[in-house]
C-alpha positions as CSV (number, residue, x, y, z in Angstrom):
1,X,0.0,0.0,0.0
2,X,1.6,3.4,-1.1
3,X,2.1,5.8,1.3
4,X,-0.8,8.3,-0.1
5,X,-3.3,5.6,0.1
6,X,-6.6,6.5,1.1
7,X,-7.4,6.1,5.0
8,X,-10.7,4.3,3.2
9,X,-7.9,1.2,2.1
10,X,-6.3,1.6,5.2
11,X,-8.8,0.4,6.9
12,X,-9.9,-2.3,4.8
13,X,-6.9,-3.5,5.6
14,X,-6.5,-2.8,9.2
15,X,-7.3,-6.1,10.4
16,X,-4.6,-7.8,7.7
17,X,-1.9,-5.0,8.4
18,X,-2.3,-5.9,12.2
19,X,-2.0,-10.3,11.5
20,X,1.2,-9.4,9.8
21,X,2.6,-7.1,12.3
22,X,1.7,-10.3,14.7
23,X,3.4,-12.9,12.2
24,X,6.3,-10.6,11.6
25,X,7.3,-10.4,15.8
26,X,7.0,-14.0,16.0
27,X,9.4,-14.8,13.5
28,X,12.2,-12.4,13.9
29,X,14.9,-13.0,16.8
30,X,14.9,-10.5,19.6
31,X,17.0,-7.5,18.8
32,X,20.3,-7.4,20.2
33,X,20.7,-5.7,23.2
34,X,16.9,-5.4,23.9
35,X,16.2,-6.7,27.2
36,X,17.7,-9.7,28.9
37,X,17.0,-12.9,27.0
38,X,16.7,-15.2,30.2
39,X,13.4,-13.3,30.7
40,X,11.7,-14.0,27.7
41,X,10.1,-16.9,26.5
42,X,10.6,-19.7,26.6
43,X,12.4,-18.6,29.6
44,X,10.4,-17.8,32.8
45,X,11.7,-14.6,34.1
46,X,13.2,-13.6,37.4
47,X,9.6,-11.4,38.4
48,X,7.7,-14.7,38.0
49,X,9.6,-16.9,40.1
50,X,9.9,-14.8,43.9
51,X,7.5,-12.9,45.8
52,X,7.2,-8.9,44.9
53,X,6.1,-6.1,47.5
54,X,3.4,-6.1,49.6
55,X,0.3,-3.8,50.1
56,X,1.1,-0.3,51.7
57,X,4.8,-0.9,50.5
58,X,3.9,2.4,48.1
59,X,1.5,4.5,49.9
60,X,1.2,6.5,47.0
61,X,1.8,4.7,43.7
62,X,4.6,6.2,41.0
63,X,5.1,4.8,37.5
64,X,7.3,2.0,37.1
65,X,11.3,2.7,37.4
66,X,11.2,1.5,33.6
67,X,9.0,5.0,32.8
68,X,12.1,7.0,34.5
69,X,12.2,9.3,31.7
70,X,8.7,10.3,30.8
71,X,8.7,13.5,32.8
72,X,8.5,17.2,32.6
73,X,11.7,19.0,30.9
74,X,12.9,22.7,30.8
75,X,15.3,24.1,28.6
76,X,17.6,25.9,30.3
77,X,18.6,28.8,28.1
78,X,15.1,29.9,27.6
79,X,14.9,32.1,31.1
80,X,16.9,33.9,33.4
81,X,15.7,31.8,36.5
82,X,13.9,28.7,37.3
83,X,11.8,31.1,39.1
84,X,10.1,32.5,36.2
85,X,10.2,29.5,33.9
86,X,8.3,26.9,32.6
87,X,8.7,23.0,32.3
88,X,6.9,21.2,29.3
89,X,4.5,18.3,29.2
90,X,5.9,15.2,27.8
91,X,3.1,14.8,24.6
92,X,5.0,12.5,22.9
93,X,4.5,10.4,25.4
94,X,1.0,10.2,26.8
95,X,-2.2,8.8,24.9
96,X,-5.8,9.7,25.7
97,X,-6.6,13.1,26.8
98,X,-6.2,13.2,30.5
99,X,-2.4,14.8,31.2
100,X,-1.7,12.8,34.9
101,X,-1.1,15.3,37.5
102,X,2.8,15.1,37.9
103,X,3.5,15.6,34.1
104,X,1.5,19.2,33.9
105,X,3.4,21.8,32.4
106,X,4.1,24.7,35.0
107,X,4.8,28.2,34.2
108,X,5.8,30.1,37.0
109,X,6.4,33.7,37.7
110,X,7.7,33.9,41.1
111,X,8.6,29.8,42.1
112,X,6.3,27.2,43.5
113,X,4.0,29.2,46.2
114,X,3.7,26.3,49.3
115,X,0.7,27.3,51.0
116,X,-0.6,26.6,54.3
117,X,-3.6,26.4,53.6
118,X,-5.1,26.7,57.0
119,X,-3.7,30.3,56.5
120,X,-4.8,30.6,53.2
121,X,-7.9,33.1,52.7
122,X,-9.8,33.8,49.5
123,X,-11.2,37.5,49.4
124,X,-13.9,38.9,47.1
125,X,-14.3,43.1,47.5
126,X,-14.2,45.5,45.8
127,X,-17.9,46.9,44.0
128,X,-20.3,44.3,46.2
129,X,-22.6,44.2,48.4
130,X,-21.4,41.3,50.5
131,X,-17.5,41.5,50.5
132,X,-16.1,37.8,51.0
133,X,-13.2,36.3,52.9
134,X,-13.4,32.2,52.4
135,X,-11.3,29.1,53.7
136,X,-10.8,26.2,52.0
137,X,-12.7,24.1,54.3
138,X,-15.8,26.5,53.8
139,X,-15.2,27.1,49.9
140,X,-16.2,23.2,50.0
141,X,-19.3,23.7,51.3
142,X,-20.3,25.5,48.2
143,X,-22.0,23.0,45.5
144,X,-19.7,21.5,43.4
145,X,-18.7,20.9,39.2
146,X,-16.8,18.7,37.4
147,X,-15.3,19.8,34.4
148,X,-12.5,18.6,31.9
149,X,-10.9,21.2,30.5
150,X,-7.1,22.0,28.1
151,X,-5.3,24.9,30.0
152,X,-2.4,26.3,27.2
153,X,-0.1,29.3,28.0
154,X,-0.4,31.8,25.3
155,X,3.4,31.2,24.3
156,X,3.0,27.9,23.5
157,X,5.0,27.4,20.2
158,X,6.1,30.5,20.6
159,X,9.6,29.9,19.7
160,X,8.3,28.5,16.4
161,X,7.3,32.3,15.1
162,X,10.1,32.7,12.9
163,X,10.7,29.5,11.7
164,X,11.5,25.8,12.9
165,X,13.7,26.0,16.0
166,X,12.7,23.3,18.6
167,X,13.4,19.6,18.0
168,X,10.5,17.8,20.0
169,X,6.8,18.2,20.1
170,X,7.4,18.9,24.2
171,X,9.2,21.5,23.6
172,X,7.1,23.1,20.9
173,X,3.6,22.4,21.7
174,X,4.3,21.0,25.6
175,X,2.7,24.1,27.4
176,X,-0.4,22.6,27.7
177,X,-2.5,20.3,29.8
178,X,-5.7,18.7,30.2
179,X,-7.1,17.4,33.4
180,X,-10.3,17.3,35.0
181,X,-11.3,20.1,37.6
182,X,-13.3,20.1,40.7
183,X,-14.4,23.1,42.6
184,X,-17.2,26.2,42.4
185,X,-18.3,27.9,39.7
186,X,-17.3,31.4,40.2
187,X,-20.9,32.4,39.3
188,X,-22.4,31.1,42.5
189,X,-19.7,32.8,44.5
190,X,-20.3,36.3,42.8
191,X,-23.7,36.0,43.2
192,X,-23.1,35.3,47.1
193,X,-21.2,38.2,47.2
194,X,-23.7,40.3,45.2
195,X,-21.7,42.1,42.0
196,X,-23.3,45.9,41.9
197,X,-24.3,46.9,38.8
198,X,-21.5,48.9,37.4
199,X,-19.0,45.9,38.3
200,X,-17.9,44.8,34.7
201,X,-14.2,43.9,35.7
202,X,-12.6,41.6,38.4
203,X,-8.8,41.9,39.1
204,X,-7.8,38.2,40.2
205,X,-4.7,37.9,41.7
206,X,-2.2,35.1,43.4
207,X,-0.1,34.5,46.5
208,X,2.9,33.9,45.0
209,X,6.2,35.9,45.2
210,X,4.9,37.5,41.7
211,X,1.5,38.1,43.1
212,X,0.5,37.2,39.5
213,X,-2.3,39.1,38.3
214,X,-4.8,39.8,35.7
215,X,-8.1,41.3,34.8
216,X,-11.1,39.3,33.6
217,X,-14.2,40.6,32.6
218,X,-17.6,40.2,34.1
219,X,-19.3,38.4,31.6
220,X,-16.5,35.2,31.2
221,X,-16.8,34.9,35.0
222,X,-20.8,34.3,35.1
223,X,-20.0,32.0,32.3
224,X,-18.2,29.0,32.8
225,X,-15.4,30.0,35.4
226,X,-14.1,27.9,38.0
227,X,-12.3,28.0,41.6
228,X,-10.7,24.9,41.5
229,X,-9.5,23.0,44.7
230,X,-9.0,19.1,42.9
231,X,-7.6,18.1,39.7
232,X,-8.0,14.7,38.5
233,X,-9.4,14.0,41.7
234,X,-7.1,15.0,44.1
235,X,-5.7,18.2,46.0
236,X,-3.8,20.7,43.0
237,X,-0.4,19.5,43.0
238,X,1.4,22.8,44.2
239,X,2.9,23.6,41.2
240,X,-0.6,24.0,39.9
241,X,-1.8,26.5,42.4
242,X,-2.5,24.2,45.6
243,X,-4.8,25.0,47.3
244,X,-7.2,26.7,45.2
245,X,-6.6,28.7,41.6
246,X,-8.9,29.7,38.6
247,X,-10.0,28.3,35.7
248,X,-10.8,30.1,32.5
249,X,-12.2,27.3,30.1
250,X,-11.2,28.0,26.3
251,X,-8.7,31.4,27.2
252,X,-4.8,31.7,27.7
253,X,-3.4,30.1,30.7
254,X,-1.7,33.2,32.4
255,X,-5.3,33.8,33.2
256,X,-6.2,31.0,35.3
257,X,-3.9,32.2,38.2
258,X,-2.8,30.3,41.1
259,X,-3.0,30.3,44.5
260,X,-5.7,32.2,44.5
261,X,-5.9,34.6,47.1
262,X,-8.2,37.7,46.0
263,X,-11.1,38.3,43.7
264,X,-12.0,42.5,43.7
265,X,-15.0,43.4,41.3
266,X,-14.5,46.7,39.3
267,X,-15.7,48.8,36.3
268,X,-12.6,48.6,34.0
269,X,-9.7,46.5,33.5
270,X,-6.9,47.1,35.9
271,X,-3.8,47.6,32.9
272,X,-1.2,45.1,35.1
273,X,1.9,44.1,33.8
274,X,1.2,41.2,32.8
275,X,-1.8,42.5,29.7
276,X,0.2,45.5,28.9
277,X,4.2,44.6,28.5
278,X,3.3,40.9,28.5
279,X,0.9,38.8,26.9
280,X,0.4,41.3,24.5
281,X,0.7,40.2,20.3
282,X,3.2,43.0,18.8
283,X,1.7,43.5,14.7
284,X,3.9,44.3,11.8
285,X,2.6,48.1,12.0
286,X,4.0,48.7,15.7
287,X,0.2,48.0,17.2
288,X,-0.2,45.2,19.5
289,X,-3.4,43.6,19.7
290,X,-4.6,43.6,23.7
291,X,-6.7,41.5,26.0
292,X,-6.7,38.7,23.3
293,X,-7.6,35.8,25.8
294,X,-9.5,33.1,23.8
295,X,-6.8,30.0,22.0
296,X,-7.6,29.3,18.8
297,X,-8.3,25.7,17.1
298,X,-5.3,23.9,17.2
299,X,-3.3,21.0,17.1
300,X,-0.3,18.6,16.7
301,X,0.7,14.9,15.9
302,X,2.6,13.4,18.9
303,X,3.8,10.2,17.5
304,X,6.1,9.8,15.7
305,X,7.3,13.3,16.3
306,X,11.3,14.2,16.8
307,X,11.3,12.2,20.6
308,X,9.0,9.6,19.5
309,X,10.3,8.1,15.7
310,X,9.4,5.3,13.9
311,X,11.6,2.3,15.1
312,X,9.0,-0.5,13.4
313,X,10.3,0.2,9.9
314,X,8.1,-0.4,6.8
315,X,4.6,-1.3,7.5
316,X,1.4,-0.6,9.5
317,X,1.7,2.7,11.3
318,X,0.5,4.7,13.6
319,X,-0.3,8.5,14.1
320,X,-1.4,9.6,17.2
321,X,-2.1,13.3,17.9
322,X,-3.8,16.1,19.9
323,X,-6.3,18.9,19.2
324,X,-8.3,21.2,20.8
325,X,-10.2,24.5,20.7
326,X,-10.7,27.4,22.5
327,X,-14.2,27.9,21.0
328,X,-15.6,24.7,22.0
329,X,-15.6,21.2,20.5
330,X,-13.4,20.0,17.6
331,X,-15.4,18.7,14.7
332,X,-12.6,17.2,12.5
333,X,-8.9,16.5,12.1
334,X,-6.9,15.8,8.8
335,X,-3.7,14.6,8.4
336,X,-1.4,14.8,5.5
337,X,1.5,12.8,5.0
338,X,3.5,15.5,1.9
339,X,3.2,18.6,3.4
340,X,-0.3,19.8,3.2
341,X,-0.4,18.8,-0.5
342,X,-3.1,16.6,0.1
343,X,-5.5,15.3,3.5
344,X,-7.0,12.7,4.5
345,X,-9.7,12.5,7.4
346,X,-8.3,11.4,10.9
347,X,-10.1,9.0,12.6
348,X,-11.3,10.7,16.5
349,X,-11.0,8.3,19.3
350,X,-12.6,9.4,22.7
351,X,-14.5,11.9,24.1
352,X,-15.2,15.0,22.3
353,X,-15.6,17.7,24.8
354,X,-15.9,21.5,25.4
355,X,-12.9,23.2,25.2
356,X,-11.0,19.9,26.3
357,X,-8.3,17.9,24.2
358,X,-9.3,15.4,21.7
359,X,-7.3,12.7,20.7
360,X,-6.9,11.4,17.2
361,X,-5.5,8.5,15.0
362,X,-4.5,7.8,11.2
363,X,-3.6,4.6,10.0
364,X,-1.5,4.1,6.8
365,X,1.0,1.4,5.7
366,X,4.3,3.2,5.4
367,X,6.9,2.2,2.6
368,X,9.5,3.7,4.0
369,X,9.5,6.8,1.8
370,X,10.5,10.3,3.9
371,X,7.0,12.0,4.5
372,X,5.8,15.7,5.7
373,X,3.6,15.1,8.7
374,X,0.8,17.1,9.3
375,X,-2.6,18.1,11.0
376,X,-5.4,20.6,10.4
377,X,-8.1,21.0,12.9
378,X,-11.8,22.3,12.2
379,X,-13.5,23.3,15.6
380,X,-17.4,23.7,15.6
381,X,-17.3,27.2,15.0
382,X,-15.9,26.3,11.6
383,X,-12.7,27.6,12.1
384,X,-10.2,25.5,10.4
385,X,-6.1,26.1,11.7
386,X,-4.3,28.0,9.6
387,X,-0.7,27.4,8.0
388,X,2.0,29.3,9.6
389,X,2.7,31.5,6.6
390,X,-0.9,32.3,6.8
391,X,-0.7,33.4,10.3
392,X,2.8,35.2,9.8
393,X,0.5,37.0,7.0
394,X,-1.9,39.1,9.2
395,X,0.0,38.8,12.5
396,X,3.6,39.2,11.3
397,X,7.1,37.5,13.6
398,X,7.0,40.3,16.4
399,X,5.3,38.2,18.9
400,X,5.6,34.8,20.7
401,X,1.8,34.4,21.6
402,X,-1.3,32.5,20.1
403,X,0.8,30.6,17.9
404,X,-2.2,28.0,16.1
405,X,0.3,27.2,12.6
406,X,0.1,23.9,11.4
407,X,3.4,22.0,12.5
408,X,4.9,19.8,10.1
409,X,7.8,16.5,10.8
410,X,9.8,15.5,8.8
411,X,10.1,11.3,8.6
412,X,13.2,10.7,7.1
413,X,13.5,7.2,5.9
414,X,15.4,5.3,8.6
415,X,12.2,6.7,10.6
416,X,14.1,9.9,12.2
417,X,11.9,12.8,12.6
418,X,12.8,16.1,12.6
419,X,11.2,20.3,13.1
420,X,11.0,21.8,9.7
421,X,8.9,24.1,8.1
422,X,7.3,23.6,4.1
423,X,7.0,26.6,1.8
């Protein structure tokens, strides 16, 4: 099957592709050097023949010691300090669209804020009737949601602006997560607190050392806006804001601030640092487009990508990827294997869900000819990503935010994969 077969043939053949992979394992030799042959068949191996641990051994369970390098990576040279960093999430190596808890990208400002949280306070003021000052234990007592949602910092792929520059899709698309959140929608607590009329703004700010802060307007905040006290079930992690930070469903991740500590309701937008000299999109004319919150349709293949190539060889194969929207739901992915010169439809695996990731597969049998890998995301608004050059188009190389381009690998034939960029 040529490598531009349709995804129609592909899987026709699925069932056929997958017998010969089978038939193919069973007759080759182990590779040299790939584990120790006196545990494989028709050896019995060392773990079958002794007692392991017990029960309570592992209070709290970690992944195997053979999973020691599926973690969270910086790169050094991007900041000044560790302090005001960020760490990416390992993409290439996760399926489904649940990011576990330890592998959460973190962008900090001021360092990891580790909170007490029987001192911790949560205060709404400012233009209400009923100013609010809230502990943990009693934000709990408010009813509760559950809701799965991406969170992506607005320079994710930044360093991609002006052309191909880091060699992994952690590194260019890893400032993003996905995790399920449980807490209380901000509604009910603004409602508590009773918003006066001319309150159109709320300046939500952070404990940490950076006191991170931001304004958000009224209208987002009666939407769909969270306090969040669990992810994934459990207490934040305190990298992600333990013991209580925001979540701002669909918009840019310096938004959804951590450690929340303050909520104050006003009639305009505060100016802070952080939406004037920062996170603020610099335009070819010298104008920089403001308050520009919302992430665009998106997405990225994961595997094979540069830390994740092809090691099968010819054959049945396998693309996995990520998309997601800021504007609700994805509707469709394509995938094109020679550089956007033609697509086929991916096939969506999963739950589809409101501004959440959604995970996607294409299935092709691979000749062994160097491809340009591809996607292209539609959400349900009908916006469809757009090429890079597009993008550099209207918005120009001055900025490192909202970065949506398509992202193509290149597949050399010995199954390498590499950054690069197509005219």
């Amino acid at each position: 099957m040529s490598k531009m077969d349709s995804p129609r043939q592909s899987r026709r053949n699925f069932l056929a592709a997958g017998a010969g992979v089978a038939a193919s394992v069973l007759a080759k030799p182990a590779l040299a050097g790939a584990g120790n042959p006196a545990n494989q068949p028709p050896n019995v191996p060392e773990w079958t023949k002794a007692l392991g641990e017990g029960v309570a051994v592992r209070p709290y369970g970690k992944p195997s010691k053979f999973e020691k390098d599926v973690v969270r990576r910086d790169v050094e040279w991007l900041t000044a300090s560790r302090e005001s960093s960020v760490s990416f999430t390992p993409l290439h190596e996760l399926e489904g669209i649940i990011t576990p808890n330890g592998l959460c990208f973190e962008r900090h400002h001021g360092g990891i804020a580790e909170i007490d949280p029987a001192d911790h306070r949560l205060m709404i003021h400012g233009m209400v009737e009923r100013p609010l000052i809230l502990t943990l234990e009693e934000l709990k007592r408010y009813p509760r949601v559950n809701r799965i949602h991406f969170m992506e910092c607005a320079a994710n792929s930044g360093m991609e602006w002006r052309g191909a520059q880091l060699n992994g899709c952690q590194f260019t698309h890893g400032m993003i997560h996905c995790v399920q959140y449980t807490g209380v929608s901000l509604r009910t607590l603004l409602e508590e607190a009773g918003v006066k009329t001319n309150g159109k703004w709320l300046l939500v700010e952070g404990a940490d050392a950076a006191a991170m802060d931001r304004s958000l307007p009224i209208e987002k905040a009666l939407d769909d806006c969270i306090i969040a006290y669990k992810m994934n079930g459990e207490a934040l992690y305190p990298e992600q804001g333990y013991p209580m930070r925001l979540v701002v469903p669909g918009w840019q991740g310096n938004l959804w601030v951590k450690w929340l500590r303050r909520i104050k309701v006003g009639d305009q937008p505060w100016h802070t640092r952080e939406e004037t000299s920062k996170y603020t999109d610099l335009l070819p004319n010298g104008k920089a487009r403001r308050f520009t919150w919302s992430m665009d349709a998106k997405s990225v293949i994961t595997n094979p990508s540069p830390q994740a190539p092809i090691k099968h060889g010819k054959g049945f194969t396998i693309v996995s990827g990520l998309a997601w929207s800021g504007n609700g739901k994805v509707k469709r992915v394509d995938v094109s294997l020679d550089g956007g010169r033609n697509w086929w439809p991916a096939r969506i695996d999963g739950p589809v869900l409101d501004k959440a990731l959604t995970r996607f597969y294409y299935e092709f049998d691979w000749n062994g000819e160097p491809l340009l890998l591809q996607s292209r995301v539609q959400d349900e608004t009908g916006y469809v990503q757009p090429s890079k050059a597009e993008l550099r188009k209207i918005r120009g190389v001055n900025s490192i935010y909202h970065n949506n381009g398509i992202q193509t690998w290149h597949v050399q034939a010995n199954g390498e994969v590499e950054n690069v960029e197509v005219a």
